[in-house]
N, C-alpha and C positions, 0 to 999 in steps of 0.2 A: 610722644610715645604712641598716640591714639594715630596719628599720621603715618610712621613707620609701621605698623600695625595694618595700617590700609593699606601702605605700597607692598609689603608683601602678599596680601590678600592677592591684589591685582597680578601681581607677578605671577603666583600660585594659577591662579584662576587661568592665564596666557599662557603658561607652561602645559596645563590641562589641556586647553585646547589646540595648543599645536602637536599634542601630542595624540592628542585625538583624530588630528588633521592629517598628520605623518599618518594617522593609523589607515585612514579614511582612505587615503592617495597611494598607497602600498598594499593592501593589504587584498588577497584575490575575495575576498567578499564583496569586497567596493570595486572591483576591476572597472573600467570603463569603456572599453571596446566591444563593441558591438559585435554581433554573430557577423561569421563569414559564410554567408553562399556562393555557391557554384554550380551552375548546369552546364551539364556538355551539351554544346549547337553552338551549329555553323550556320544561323540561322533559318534553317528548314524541318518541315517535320511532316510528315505521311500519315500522324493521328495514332497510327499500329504500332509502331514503335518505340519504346518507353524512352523520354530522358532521364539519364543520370543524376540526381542532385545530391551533392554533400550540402551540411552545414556544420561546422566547427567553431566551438566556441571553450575559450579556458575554464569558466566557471559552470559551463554547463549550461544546454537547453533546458528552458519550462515549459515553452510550447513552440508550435511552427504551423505552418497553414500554407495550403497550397490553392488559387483559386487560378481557373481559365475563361479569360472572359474574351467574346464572341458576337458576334450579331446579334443571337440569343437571349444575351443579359450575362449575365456571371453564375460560373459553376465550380461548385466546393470542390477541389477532385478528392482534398485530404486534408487532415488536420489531426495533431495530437498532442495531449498535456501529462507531460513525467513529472509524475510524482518522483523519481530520484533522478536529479538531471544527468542529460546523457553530453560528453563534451563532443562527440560525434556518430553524426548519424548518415547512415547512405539510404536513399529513397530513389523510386523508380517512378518515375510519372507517368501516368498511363492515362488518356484520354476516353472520357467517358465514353461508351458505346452509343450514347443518345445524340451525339454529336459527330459520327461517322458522315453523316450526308448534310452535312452542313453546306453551305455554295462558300463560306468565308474565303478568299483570298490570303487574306493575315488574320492572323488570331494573338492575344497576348494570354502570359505567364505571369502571377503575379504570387510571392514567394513573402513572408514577412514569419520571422524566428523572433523571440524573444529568450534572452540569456537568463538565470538565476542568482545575476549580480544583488546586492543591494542597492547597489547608485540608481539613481534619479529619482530618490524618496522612497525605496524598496521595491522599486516599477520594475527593476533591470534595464538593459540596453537592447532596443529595438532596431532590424535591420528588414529594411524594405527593398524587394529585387520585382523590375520590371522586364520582360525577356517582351520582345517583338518575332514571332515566329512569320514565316510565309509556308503556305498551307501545297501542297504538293503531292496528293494522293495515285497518280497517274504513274503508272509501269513505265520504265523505257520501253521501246520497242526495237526489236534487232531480228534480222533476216538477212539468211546469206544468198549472196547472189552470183557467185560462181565459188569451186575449191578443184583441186587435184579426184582424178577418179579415185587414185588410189596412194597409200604408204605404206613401203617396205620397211619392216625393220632394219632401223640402221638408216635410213633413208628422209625424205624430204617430199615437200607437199606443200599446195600453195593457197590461202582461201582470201575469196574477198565478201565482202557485207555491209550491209548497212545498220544503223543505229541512232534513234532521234530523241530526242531529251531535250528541253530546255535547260535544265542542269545537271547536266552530263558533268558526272565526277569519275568515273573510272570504267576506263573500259581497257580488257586483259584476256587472254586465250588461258585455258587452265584445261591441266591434261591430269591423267588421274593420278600420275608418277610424280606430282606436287608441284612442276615443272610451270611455271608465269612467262606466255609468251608477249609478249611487247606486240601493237598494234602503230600501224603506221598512218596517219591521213591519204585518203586516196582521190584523185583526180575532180571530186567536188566534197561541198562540205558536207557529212553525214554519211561517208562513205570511207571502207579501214579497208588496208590489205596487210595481211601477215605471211611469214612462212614458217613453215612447224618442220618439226625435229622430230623421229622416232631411236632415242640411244638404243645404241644395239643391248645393254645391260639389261634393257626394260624390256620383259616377257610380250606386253600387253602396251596398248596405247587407245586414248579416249581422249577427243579434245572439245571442249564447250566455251563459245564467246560470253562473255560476262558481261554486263552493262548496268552499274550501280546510278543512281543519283546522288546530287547530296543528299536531300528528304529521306534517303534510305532504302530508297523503293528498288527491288532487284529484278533483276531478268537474265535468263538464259537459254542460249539455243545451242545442239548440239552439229556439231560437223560432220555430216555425212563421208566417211573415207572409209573405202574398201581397205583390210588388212591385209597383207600381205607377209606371214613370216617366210625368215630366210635362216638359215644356218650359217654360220661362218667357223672357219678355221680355226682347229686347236693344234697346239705346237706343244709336245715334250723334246725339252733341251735341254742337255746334259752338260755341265760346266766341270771345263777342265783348272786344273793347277794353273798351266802355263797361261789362259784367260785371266784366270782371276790375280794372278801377279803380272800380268801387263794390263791389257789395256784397261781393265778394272781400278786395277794400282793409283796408275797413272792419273785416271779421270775420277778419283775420291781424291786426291790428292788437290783437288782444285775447289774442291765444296766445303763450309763449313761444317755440316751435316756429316760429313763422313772423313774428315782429313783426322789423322791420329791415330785410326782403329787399326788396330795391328791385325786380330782374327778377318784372313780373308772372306769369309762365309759372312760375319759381320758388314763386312766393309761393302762388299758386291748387293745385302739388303737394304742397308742405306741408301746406298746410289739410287738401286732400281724401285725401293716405294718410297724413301723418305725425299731424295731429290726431284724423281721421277713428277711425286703429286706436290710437291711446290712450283715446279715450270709448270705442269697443269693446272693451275689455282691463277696463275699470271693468263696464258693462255686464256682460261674463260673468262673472265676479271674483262680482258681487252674486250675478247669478241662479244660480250654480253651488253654492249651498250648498243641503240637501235637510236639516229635520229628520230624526233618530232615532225620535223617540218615535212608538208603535202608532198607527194610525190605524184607523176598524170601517167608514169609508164615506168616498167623493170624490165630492162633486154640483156638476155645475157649469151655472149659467143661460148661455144663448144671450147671447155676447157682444155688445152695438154699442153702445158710449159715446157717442156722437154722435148724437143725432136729427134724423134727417132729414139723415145724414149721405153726401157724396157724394164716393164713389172717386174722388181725381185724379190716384192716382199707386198703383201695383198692388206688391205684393210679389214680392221675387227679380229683379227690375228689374238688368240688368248693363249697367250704363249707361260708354259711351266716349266720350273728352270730347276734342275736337281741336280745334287752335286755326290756322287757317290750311289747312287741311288736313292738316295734321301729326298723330298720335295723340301728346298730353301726360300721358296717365293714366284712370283707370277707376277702376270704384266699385260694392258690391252694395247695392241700394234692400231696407234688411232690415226693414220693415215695411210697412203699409198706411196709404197717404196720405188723409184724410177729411176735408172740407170742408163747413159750413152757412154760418150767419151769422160776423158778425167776435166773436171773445171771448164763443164758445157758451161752454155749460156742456156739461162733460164726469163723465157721471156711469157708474164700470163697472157691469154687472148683475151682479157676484161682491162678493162684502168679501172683506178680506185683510189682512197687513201690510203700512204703506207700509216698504219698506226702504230708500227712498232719494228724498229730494225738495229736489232742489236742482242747482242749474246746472252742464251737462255737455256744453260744448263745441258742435259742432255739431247735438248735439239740446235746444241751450236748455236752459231750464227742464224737469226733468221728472222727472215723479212714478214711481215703478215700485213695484208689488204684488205681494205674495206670498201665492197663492189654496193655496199649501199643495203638497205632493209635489212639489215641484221645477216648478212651472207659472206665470209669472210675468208680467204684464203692464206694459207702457211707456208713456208716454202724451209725445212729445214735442213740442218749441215752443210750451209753455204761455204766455200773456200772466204768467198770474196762477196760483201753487197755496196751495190751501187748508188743505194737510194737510202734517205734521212726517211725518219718520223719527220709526218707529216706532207711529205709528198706528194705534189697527185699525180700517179702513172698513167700514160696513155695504155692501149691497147697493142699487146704486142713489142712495148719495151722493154729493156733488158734491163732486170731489178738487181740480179745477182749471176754467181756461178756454182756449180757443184763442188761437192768436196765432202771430208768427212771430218768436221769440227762437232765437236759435243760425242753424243755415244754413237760412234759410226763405223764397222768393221773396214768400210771401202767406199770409195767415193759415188756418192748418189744424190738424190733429191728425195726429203720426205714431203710428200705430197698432201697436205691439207685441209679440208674443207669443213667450214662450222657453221651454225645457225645460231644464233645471239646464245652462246657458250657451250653448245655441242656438236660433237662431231659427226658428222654421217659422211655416207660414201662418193668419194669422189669419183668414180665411174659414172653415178645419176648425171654430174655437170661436166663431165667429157661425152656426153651423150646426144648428141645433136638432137634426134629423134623425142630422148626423155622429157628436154629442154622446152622442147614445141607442145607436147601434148602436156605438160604439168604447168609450163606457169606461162607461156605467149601467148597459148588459146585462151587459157585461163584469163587471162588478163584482159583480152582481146573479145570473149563473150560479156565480162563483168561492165567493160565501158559500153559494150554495146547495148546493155539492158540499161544501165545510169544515162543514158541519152535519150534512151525511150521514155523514162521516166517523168 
């Protein structure tokens, strides 16, 4: 009896303690993982600019400490002990002002949280973070060394510069209309050429080279260009019945956008904003991409596809369209309209890549080229095109023909011209003259100073 007596004792007592044990291994008092840190770095850091640190932990901070150590010896930057644990906390590290002019190369980060577990004898769970910074207080430096005198609204303009970094992380054109122009490498290393865009939409234009490091460190210089406004053309047009049940009809009748609608008046504003800014959204989407790779020179022949081709319909054209006397809607004419025979040959004076040839809503059939640095021409309402995506055109061959596919009263050429996704005016690159004083010279001073150098 005295035996039986004992083994359940024993049993009792093993049941307690695995119950205890369960309790121990489950239960978020005992949890056992350790604090999670995190600092944002990419390895560098300028002293001025704080890092980010979380710490998260399930059962909650008791304390955390932040020290920076240095050539110096080691410095507290922060530390703090909650009385009610916090399960996360976001912290800004900011580097003591007594260590501004330190000469260190690297510096380290050393980070240690302790949680509010009971595990490890009531200690909690301790987490140790070692961060390796490199020390990089040093501006970039950027200077332009030739640009365009000037830019018309609606128009185009050329600049080139310099910029030295050893960690060089971005460098970008920003104009005040929100507008990120792409930077191309130029004929040595440390040297960019871009070419900028003024939309005729935009009142005002300002453009400044940017030049970030990783460490954070910024810089900026602005682009000297004379402005130049210009006015262009407003159009009221009056929409008849017999329009809007033909060739209106017709060409909703091919879009998902607008197939179905029975009210004419409906059906003609679909096409012209709903369809109209979908083929526009494709269009800049293409022309918005600008190689990487160096480039030593950009020469460009005096535009006109067309021979013997004749202006019928003008660029930046803000055309209102009323039906009854009513205003129904509006629309920007973002190319230049050109007219000869029926199904000319349409041949550019640049080659390029074709990046895109194939059917696109209201500009039909149409081929689009890529003459390189983000400079791209459109060719739209082709009958007929000659040439795949992916292409590369000579100068002077024949890509396509005219016609009136897409929204086209009569057989034409819609004529073209973008800067990495906007449009400006194609007369500037039919311009022989514009061509020479905006981006040859231009081009042509910029290597000349980069060889003095």
């Amino acid at each position: 009896m005295r035996k039986k007596n004992q083994n359940k004792t024993v049993l009792f007592v093993l049941a307690i303690v695995v119950v205890i044990g369960v309790y121990l291994f489950t239960s978020d008092t005992f949890e056992r993982n350790a604090p999670v840190i995190k600092v944002e770095n990419n390895g560098y850091w300028n002293l001025k600019s704080p890092l980010k640190l979380t710490i998260a932990d399930a059962s909650g901070l008791k304390n955390f400490r932040v020290v920076l150590k240095t050539s110096k010896g080691d410095k507290e930057i922060t530390s703090s002990i909650f009385n009610t644990p916090k399960t996360h906390i976001d912290y800004e590290i900011e580097a003591p002002r007594s260590i501004y002019n330190i000469k260190d190369k690297k510096v380290k980060l050393i980070i240690e949280a302790v949680d509010a577990s009971k595990w490890n004898f009531f200690s909690g769970n301790k987490a140790y973070k070692e961060i390796s910074l490199e020390v990089d207080k040093k501006r970039p430096k950027v200077s332009v060394l030739a640009n365009s005198y000037k830019i018309t609204k609606g128009g185009a303009a050329l600049v080139v510069f310099k910029a030295v970094d050893p960690n060089i992380d971005q460098i970008y054109i920003q104009t005040n209309f929100g507008k990120k122009f792409k930077v191309t490498p130029f004929y040595k290393d440390g040297y960019y050429i871009s070419l900028l865009a003024w939309p005729i939409k935009e009142k005002n234009f300002r453009a400044e080279i940017y030049v970030n490091d990783l460490a954070g460190n910024k810089v900026k210089a602005y682009i000297p260009l004379y402005l130049k406004d210009r006015a262009y053309k407003v159009s009221h047009i009056n929409i008849s019945d017999k329009f809007l049940e033909g060739k209106v009809a017709d060409l909703a009748s091919q879009f998902d956008e607008s197939a179905g609608i029975d009210d004419p008046i409906e059906r003609f504003k679909k096409v012209n904003e709903v369809v109209r800014a979908k083929n526009e959204d494709l269009i800049h989407k293409l022309t918005s991409k600008v190689p990487n790779e160096m480039i030593d020179n950009f020469y460009m022949n005096k535009m006109y596809p067309l021979k013997n081709g004749k202006v019928v319909a003008s660029f930046g054209d803000h055309r209102y369209y009323y039906y009854k006397g009513k205003l129904i809607s509006e629309s920007y004419h973002m190319g230049l309209d050109l007219a000869s025979n029926a199904m000319a040959k349409i041949h550019p004076q640049n080659g390029g890549e074709v990046v895109f040839a194939d059917f696109n809503g209201l500009y039909g059939n149409m081929p689009l080229i890529h003459h390189g640095l983000g400079l791209y021409t459109l060719y739209g309402h082709c009958s007929s095109v000659s040439v795949s995506q992916g292409d590369e055109v000579k100068a002077r061959q024949v890509i396509a023909r005219t016609g009136k596919s897409g929204y086209a009263m009569g057989d034409h050429l819609h004529f073209g011209v973008l800067i990495q996704g906007i449009e400006v005016r194609p007369q500037e690159w039919m311009d022989r003259k514009w061509i020479k004083l905006n981006i040859t010279k231009v081009i042509k001073l910029a290597k000349k100073m980069i060889d003095k150098s």
